[in-house]
CHARMM internal coordinates of N, CA and C (Angstrom, degrees):
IC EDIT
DIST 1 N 1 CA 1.4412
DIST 1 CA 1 C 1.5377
ANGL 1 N 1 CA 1 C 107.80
DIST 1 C 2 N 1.1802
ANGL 1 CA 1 C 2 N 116.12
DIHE 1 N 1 CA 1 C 2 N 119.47
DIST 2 N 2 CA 1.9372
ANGL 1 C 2 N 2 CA 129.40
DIHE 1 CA 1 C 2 N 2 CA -176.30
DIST 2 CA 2 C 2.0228
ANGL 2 N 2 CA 2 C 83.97
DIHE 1 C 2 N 2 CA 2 C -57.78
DIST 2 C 3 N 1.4393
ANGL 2 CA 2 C 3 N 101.33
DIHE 2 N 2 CA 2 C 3 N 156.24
DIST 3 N 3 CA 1.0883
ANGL 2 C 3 N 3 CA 101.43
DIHE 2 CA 2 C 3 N 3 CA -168.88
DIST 3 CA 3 C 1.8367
ANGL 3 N 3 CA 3 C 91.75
DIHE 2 C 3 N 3 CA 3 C -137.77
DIST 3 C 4 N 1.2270
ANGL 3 CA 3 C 4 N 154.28
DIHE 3 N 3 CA 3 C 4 N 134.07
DIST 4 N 4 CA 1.3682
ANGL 3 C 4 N 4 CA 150.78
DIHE 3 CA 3 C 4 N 4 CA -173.44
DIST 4 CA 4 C 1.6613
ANGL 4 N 4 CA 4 C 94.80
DIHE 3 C 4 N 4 CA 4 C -133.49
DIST 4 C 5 N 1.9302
ANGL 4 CA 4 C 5 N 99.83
DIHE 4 N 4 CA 4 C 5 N 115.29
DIST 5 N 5 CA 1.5970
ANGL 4 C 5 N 5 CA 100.89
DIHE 4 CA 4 C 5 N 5 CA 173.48
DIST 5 CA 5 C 1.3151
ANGL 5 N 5 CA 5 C 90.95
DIHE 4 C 5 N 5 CA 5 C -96.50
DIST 5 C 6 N 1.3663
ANGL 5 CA 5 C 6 N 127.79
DIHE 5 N 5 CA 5 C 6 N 146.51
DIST 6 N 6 CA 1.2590
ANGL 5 C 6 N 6 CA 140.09
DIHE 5 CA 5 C 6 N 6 CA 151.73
DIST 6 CA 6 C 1.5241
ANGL 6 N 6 CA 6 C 140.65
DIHE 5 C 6 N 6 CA 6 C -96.77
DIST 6 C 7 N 1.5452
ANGL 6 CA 6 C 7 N 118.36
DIHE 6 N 6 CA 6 C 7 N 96.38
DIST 7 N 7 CA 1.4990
ANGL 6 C 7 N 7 CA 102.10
DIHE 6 CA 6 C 7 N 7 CA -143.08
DIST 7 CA 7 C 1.2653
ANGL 7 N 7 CA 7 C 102.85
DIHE 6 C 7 N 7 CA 7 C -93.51
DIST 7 C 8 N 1.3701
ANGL 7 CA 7 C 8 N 159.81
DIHE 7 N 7 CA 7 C 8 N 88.62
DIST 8 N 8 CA 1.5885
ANGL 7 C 8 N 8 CA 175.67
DIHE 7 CA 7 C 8 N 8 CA 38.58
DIST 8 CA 8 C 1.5592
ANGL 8 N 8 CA 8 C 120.63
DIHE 7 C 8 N 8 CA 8 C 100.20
DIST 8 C 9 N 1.1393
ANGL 8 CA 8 C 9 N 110.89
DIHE 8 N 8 CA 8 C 9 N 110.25
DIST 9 N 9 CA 1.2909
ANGL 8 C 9 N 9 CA 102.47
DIHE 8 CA 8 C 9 N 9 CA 161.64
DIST 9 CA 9 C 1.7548
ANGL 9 N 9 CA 9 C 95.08
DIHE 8 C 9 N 9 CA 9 C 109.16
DIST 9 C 10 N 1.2641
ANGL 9 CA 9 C 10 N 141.33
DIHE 9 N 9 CA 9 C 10 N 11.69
DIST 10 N 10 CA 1.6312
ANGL 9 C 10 N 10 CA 139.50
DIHE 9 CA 9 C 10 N 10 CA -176.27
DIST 10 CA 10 C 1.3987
ANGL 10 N 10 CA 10 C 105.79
DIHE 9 C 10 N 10 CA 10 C -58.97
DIST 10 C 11 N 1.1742
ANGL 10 CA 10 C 11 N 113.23
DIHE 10 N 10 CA 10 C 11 N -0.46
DIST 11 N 11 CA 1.7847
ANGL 10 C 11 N 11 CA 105.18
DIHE 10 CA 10 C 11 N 11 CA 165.39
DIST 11 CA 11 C 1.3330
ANGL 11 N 11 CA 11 C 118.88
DIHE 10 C 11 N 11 CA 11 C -69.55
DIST 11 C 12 N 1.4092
ANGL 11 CA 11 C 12 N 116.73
DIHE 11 N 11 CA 11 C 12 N -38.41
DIST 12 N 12 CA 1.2745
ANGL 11 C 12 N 12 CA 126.90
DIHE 11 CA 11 C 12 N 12 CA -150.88
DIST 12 CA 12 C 1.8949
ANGL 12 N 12 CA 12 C 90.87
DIHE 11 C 12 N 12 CA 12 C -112.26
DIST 12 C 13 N 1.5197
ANGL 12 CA 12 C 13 N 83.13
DIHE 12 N 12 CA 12 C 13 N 77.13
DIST 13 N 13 CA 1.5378
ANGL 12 C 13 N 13 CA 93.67
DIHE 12 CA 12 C 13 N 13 CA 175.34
DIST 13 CA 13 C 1.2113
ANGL 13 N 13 CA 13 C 132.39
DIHE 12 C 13 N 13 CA 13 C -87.79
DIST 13 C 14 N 0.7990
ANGL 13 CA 13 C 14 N 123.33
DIHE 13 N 13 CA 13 C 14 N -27.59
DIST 14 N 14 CA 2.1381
ANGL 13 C 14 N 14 CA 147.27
DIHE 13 CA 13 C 14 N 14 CA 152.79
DIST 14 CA 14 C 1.7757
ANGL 14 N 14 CA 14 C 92.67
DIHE 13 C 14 N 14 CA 14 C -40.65
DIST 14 C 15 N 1.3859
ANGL 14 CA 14 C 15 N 130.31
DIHE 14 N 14 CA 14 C 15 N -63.53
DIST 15 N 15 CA 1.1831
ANGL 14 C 15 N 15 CA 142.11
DIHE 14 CA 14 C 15 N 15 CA -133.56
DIST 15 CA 15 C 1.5411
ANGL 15 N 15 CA 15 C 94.66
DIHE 14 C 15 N 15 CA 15 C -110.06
DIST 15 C 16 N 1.2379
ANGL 15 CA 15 C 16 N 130.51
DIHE 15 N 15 CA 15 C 16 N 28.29
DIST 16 N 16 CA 1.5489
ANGL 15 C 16 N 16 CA 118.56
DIHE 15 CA 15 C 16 N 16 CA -156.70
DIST 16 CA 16 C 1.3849
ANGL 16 N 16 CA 16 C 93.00
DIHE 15 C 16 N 16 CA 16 C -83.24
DIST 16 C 17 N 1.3582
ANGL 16 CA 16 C 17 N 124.17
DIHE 16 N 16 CA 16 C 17 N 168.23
DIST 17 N 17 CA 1.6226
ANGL 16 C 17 N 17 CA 142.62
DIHE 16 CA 16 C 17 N 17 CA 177.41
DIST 17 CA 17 C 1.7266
ANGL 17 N 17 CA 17 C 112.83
DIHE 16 C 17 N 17 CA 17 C -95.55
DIST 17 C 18 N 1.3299
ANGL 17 CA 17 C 18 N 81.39
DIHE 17 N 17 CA 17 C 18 N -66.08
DIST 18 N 18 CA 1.5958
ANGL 17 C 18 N 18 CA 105.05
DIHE 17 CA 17 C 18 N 18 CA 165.72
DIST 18 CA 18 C 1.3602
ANGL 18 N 18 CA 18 C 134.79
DIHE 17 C 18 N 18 CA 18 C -105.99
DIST 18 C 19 N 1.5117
ANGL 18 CA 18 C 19 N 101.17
DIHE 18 N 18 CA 18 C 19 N 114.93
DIST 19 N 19 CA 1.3904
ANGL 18 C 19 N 19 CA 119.95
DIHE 18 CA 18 C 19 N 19 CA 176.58
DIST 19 CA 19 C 1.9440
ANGL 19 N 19 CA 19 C 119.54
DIHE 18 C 19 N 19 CA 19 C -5.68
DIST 19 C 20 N 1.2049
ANGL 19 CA 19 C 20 N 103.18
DIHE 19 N 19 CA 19 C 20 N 136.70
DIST 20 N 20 CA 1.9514
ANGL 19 C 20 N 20 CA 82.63
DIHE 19 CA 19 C 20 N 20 CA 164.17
DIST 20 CA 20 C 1.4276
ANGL 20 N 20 CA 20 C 106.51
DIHE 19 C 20 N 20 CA 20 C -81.40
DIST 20 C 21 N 1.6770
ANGL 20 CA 20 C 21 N 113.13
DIHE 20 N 20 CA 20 C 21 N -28.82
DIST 21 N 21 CA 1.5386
ANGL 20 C 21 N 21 CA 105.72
DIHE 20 CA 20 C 21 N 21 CA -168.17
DIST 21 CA 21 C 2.1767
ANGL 21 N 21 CA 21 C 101.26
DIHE 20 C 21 N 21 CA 21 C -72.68
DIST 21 C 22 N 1.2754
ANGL 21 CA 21 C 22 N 94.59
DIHE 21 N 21 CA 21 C 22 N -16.85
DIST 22 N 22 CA 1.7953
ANGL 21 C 22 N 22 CA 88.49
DIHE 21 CA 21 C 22 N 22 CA 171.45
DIST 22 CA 22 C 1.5095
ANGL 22 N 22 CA 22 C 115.25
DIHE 21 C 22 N 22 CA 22 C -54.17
DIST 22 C 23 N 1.6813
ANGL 22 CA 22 C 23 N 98.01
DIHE 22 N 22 CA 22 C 23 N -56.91
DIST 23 N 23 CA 1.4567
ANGL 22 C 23 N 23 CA 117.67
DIHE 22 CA 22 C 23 N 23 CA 162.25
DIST 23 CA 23 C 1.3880
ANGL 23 N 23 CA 23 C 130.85
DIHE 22 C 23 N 23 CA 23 C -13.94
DIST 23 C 24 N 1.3908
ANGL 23 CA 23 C 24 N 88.96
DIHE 23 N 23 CA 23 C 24 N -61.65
DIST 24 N 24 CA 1.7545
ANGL 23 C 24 N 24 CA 113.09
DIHE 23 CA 23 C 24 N 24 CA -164.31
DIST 24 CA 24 C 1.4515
ANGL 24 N 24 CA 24 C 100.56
DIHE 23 C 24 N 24 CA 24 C -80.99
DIST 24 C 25 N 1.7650
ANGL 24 CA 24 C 25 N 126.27
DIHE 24 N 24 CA 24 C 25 N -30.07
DIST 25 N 25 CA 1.8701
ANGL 24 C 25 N 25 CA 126.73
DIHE 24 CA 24 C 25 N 25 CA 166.23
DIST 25 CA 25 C 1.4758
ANGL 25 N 25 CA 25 C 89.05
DIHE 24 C 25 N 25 CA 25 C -60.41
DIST 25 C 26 N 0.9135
ANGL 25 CA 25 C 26 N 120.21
DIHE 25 N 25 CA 25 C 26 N -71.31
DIST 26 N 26 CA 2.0952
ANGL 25 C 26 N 26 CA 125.35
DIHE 25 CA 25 C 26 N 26 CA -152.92
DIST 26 CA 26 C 1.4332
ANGL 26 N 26 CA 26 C 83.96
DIHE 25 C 26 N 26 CA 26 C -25.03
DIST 26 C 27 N 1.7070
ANGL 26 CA 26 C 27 N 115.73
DIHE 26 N 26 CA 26 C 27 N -79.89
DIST 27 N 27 CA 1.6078
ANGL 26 C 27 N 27 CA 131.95
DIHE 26 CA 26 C 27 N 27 CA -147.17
DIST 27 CA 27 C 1.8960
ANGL 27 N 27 CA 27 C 106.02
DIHE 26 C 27 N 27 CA 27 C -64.81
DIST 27 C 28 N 1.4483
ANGL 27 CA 27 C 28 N 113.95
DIHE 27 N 27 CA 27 C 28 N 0.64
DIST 28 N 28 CA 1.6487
ANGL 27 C 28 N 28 CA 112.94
DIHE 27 CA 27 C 28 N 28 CA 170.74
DIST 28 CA 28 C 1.6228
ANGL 28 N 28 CA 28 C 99.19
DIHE 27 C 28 N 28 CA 28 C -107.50
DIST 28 C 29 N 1.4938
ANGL 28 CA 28 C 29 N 109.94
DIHE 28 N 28 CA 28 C 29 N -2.51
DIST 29 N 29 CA 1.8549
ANGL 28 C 29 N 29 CA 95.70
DIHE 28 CA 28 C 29 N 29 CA 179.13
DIST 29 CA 29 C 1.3740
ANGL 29 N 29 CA 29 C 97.56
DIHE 28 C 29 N 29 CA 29 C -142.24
DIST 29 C 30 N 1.2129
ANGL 29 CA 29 C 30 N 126.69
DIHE 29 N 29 CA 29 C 30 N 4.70
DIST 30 N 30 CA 1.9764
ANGL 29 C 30 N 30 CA 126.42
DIHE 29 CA 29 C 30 N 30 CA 149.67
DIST 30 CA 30 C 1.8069
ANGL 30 N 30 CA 30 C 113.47
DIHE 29 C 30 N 30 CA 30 C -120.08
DIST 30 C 31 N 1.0778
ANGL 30 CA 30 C 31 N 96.87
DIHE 30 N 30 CA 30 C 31 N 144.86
DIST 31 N 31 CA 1.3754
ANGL 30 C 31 N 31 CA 114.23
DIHE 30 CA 30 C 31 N 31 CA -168.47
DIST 31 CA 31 C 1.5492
ANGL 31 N 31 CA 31 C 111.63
DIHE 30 C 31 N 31 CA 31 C -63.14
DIST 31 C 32 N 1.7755
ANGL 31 CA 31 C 32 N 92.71
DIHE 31 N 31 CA 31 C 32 N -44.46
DIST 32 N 32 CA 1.3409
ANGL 31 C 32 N 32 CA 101.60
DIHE 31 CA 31 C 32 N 32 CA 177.10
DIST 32 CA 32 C 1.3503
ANGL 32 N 32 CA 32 C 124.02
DIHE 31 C 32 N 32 CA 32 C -126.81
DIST 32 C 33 N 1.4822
ANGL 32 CA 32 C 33 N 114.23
DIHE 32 N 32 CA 32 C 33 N 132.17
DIST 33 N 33 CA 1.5528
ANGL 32 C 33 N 33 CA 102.24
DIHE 32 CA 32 C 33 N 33 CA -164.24
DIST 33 CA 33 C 1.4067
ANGL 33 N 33 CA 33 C 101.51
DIHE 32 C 33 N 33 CA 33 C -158.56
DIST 33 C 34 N 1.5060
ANGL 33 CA 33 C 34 N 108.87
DIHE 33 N 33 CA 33 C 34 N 101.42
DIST 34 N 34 CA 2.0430
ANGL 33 C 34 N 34 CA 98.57
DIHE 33 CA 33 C 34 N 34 CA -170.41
DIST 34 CA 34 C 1.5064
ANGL 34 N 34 CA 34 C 92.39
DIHE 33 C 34 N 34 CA 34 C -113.56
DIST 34 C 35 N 0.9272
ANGL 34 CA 34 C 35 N 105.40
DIHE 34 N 34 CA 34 C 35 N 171.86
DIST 35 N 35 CA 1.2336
ANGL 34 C 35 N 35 CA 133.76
DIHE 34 CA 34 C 35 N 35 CA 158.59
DIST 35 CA 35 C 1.5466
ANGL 35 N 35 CA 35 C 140.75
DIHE 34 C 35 N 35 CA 35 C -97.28
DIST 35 C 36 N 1.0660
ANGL 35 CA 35 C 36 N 122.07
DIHE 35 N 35 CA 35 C 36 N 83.50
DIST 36 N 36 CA 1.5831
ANGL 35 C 36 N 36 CA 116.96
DIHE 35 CA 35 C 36 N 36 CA -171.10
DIST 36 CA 36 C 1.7708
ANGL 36 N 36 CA 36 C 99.31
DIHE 35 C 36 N 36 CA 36 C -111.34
DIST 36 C 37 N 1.7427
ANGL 36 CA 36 C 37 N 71.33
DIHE 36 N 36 CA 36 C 37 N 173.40
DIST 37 N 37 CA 1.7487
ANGL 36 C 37 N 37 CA 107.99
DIHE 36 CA 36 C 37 N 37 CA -176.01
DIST 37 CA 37 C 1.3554
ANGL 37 N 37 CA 37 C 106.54
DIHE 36 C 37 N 37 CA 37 C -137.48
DIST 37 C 38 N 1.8202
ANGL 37 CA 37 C 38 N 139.39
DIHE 37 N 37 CA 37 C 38 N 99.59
DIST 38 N 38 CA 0.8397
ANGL 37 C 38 N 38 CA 128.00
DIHE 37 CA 37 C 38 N 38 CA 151.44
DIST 38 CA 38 C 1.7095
ANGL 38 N 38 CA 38 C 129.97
DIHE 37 C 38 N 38 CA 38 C -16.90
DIST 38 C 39 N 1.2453
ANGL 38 CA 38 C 39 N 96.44
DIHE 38 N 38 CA 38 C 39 N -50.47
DIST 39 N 39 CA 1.3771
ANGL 38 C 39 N 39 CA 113.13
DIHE 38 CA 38 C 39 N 39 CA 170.48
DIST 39 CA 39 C 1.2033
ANGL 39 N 39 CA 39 C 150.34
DIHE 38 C 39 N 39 CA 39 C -10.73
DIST 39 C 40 N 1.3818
ANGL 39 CA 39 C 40 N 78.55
DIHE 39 N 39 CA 39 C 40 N -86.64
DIST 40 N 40 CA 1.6287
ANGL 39 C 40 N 40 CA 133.51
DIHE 39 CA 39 C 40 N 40 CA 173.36
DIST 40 CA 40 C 1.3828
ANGL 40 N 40 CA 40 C 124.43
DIHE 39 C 40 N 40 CA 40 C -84.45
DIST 40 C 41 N 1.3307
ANGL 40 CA 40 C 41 N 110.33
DIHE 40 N 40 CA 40 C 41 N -22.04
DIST 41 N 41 CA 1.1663
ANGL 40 C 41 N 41 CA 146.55
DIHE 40 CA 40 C 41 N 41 CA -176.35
DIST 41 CA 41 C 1.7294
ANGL 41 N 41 CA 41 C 98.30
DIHE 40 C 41 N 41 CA 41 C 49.87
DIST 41 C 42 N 1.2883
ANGL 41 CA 41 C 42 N 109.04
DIHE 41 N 41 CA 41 C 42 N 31.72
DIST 42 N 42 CA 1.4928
ANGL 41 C 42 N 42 CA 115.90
DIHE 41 CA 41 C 42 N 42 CA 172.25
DIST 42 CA 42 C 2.1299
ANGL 42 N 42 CA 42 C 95.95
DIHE 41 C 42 N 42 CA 42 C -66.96
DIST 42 C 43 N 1.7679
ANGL 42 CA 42 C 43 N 107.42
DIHE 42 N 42 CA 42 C 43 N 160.12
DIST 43 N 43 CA 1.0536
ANGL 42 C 43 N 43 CA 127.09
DIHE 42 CA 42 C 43 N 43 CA -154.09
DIST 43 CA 43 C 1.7461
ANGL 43 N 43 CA 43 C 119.91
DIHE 42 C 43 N 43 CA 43 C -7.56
DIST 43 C 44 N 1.3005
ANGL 43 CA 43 C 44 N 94.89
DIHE 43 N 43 CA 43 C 44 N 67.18
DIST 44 N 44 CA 1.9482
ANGL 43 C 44 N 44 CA 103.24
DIHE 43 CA 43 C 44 N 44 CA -172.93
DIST 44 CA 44 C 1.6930
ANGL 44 N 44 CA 44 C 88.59
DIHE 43 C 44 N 44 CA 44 C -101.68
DIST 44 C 45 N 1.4766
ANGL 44 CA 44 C 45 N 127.04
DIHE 44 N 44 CA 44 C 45 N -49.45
DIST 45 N 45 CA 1.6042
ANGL 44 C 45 N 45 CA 112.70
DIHE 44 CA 44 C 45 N 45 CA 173.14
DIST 45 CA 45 C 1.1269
ANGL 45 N 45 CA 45 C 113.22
DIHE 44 C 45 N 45 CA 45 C -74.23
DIST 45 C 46 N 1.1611
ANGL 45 CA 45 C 46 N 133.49
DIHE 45 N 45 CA 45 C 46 N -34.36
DIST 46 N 46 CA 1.6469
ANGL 45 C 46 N 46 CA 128.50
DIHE 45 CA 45 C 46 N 46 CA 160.96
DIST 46 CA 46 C 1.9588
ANGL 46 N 46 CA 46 C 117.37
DIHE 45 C 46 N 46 CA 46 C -26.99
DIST 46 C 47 N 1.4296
ANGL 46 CA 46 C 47 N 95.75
DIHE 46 N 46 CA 46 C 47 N -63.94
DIST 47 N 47 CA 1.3984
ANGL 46 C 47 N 47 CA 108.99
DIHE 46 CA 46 C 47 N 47 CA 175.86
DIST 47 CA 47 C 1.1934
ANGL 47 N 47 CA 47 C 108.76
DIHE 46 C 47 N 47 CA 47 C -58.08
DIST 47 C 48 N 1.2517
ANGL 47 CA 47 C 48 N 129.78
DIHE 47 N 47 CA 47 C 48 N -81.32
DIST 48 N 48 CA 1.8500
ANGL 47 C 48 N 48 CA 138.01
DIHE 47 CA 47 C 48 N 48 CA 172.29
DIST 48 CA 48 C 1.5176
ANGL 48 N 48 CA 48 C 87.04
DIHE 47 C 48 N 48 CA 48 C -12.97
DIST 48 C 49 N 1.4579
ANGL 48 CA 48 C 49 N 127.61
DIHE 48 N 48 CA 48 C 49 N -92.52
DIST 49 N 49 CA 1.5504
ANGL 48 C 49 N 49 CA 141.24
DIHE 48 CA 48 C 49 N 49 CA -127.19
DIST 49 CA 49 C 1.6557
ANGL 49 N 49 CA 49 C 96.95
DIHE 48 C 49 N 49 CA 49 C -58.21
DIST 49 C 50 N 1.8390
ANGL 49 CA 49 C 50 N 103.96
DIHE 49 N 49 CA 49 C 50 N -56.67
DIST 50 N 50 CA 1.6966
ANGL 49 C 50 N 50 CA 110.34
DIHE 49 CA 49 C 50 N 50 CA -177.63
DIST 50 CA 50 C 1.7485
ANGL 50 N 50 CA 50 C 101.63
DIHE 49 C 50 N 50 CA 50 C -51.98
DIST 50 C 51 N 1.1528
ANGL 50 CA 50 C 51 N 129.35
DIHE 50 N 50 CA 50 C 51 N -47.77
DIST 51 N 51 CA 1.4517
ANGL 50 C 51 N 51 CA 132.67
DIHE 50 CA 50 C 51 N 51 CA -177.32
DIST 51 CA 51 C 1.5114
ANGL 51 N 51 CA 51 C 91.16
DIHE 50 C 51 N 51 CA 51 C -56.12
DIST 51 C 52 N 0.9871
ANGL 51 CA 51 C 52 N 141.68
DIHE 51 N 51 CA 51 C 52 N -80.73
DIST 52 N 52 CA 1.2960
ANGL 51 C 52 N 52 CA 138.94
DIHE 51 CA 51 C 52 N 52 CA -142.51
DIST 52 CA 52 C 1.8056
ANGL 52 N 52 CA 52 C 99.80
DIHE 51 C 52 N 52 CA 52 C -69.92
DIST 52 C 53 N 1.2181
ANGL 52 CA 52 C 53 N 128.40
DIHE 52 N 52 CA 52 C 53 N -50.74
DIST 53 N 53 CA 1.5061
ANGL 52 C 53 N 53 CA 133.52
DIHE 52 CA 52 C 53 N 53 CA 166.86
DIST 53 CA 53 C 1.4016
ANGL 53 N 53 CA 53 C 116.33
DIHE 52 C 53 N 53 CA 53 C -20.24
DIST 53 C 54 N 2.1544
ANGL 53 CA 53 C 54 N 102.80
DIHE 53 N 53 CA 53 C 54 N -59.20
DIST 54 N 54 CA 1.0191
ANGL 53 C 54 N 54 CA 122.43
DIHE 53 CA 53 C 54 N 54 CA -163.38
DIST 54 CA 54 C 1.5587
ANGL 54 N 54 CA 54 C 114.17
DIHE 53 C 54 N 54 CA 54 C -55.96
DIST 54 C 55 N 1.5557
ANGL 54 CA 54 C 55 N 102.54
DIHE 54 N 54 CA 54 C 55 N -52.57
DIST 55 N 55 CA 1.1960
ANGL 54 C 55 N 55 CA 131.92
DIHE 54 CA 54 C 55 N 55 CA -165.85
DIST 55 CA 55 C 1.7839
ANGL 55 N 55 CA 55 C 114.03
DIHE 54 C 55 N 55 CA 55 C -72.65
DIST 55 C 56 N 1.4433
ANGL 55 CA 55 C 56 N 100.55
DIHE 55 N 55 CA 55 C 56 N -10.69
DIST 56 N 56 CA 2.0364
ANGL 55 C 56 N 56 CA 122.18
DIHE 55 CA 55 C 56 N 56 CA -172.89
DIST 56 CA 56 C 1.4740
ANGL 56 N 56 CA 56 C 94.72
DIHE 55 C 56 N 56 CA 56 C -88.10
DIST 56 C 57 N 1.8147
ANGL 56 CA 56 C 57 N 112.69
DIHE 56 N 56 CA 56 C 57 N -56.24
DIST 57 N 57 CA 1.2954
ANGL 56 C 57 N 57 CA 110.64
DIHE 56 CA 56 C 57 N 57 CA 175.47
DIST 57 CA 57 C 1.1088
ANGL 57 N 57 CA 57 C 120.72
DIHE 56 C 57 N 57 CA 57 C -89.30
DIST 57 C 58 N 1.4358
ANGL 57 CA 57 C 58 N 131.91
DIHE 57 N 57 CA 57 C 58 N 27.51
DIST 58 N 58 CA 1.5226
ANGL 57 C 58 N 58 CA 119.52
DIHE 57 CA 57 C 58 N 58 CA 162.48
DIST 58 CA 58 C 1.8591
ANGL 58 N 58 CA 58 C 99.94
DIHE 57 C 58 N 58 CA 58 C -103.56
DIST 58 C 59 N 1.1960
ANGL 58 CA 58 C 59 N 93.09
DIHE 58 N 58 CA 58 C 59 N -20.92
DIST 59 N 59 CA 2.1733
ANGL 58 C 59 N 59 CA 94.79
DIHE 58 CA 58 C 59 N 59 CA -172.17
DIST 59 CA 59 C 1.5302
ANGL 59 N 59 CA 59 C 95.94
DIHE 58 C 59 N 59 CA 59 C -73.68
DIST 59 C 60 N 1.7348
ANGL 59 CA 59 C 60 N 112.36
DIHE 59 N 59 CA 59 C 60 N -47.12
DIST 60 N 60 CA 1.3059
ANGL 59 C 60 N 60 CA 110.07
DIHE 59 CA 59 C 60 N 60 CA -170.54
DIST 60 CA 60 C 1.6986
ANGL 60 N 60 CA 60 C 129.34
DIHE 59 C 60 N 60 CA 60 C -36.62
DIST 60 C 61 N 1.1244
ANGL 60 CA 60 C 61 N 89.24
DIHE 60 N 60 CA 60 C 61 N -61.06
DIST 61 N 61 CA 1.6091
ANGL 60 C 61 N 61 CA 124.13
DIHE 60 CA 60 C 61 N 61 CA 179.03
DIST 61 CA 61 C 1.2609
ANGL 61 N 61 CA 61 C 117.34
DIHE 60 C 61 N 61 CA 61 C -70.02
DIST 61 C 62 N 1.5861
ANGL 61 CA 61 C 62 N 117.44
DIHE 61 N 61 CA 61 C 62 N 123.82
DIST 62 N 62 CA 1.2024
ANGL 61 C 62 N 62 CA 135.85
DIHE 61 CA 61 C 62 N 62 CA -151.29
DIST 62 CA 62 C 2.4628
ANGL 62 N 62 CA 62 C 91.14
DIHE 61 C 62 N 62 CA 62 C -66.19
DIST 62 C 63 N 1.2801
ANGL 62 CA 62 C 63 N 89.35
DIHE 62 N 62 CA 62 C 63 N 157.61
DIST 63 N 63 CA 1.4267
ANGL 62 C 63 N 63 CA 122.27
DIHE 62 CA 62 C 63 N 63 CA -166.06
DIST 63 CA 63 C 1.2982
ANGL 63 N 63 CA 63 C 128.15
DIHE 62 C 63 N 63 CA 63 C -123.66
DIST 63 C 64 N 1.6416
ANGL 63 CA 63 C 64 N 123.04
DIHE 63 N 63 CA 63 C 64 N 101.63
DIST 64 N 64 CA 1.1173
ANGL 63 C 64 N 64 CA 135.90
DIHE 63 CA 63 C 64 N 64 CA -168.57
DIST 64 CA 64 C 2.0464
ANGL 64 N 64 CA 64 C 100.55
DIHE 63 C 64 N 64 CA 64 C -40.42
DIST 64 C 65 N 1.0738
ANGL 64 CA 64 C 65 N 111.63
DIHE 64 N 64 CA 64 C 65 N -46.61
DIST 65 N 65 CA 1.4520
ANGL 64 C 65 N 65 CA 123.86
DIHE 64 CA 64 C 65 N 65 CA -159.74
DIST 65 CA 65 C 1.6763
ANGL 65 N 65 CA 65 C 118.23
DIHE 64 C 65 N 65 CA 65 C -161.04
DIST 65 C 66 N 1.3581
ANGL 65 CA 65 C 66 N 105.83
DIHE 65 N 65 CA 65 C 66 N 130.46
DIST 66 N 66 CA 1.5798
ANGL 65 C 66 N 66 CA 108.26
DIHE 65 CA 65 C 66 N 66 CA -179.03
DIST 66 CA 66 C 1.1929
ANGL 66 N 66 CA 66 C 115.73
DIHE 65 C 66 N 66 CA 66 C -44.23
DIST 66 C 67 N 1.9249
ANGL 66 CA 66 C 67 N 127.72
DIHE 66 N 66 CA 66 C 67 N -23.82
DIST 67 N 67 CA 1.3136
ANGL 66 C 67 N 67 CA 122.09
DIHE 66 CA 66 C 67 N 67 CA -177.03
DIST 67 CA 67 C 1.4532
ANGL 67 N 67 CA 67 C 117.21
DIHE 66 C 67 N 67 CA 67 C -82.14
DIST 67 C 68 N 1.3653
ANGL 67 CA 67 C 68 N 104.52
DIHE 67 N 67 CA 67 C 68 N 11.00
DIST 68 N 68 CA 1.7697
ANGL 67 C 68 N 68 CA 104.93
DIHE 67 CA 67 C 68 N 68 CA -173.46
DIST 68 CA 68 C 0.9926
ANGL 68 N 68 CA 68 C 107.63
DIHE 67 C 68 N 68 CA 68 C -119.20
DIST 68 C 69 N 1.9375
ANGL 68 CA 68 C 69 N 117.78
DIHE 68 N 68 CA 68 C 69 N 26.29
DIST 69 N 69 CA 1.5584
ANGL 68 C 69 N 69 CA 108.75
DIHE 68 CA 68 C 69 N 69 CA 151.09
DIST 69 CA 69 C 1.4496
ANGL 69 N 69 CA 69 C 100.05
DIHE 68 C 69 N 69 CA 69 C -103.40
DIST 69 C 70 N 1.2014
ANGL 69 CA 69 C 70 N 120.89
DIHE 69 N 69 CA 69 C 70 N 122.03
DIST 70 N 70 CA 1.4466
ANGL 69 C 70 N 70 CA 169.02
DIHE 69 CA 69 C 70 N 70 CA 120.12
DIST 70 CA 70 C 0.9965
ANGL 70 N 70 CA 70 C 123.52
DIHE 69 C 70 N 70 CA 70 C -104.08
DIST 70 C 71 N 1.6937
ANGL 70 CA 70 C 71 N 89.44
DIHE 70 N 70 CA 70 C 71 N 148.18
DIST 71 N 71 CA 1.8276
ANGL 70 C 71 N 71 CA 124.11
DIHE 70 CA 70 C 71 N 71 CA 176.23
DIST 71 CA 71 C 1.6774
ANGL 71 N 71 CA 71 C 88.22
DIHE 70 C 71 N 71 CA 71 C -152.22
DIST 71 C 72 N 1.5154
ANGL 71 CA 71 C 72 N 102.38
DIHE 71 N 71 CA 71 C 72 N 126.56
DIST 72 N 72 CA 1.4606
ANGL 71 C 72 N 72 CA 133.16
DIHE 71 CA 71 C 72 N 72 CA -174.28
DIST 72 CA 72 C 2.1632
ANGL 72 N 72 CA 72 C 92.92
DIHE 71 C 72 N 72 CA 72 C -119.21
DIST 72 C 73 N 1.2370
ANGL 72 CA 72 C 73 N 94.32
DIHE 72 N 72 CA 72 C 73 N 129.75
DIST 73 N 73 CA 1.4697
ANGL 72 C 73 N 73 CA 114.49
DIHE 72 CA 72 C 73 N 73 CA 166.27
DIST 73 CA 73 C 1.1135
ANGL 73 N 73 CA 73 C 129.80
DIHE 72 C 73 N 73 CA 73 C -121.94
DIST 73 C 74 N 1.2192
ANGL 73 CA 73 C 74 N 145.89
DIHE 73 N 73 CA 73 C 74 N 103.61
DIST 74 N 74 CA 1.1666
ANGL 73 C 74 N 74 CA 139.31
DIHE 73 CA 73 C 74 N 74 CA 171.89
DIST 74 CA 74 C 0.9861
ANGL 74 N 74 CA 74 C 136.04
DIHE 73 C 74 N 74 CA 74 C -119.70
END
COOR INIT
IC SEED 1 N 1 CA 1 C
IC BUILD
């Protein structure tokens, strides 16, 4: 299952929670890992486009079973 971390809030860079160098582990052991800013509207089509990609090539491609189309959001 493609997995998309979304790291939130890169405006508030003074104030960050999480490390950038945390950041920078995620994106060498997850595939996908952007960074947005409502804001800023920094990587908000980034996110959309990889979601929508993800979700083109998982329908495309033939399917052990009707119960293994899912998409989980959280």
């Amino acid at each position: 299952m493609p997995i998309i971390v979304l790291a939130n809030k890169t405006d508030f860079e003074e104030d960050r929670v999480v490390k950038k160098q945390f950041i920078e582990q995620l994106k060498s052991n997850i595939d996908y890992v952007i960074e947005t800013s409502v804001r800023t509207n920094q990587g908000i089509d980034q996110a959309l486009e990889t979601a929508i990609k993800l979700l083109q090539t998982d329908f495309v491609e033939p399917q052990k079973s009707k119960d293994s189309y899912k998409c989980i959001i959280i």
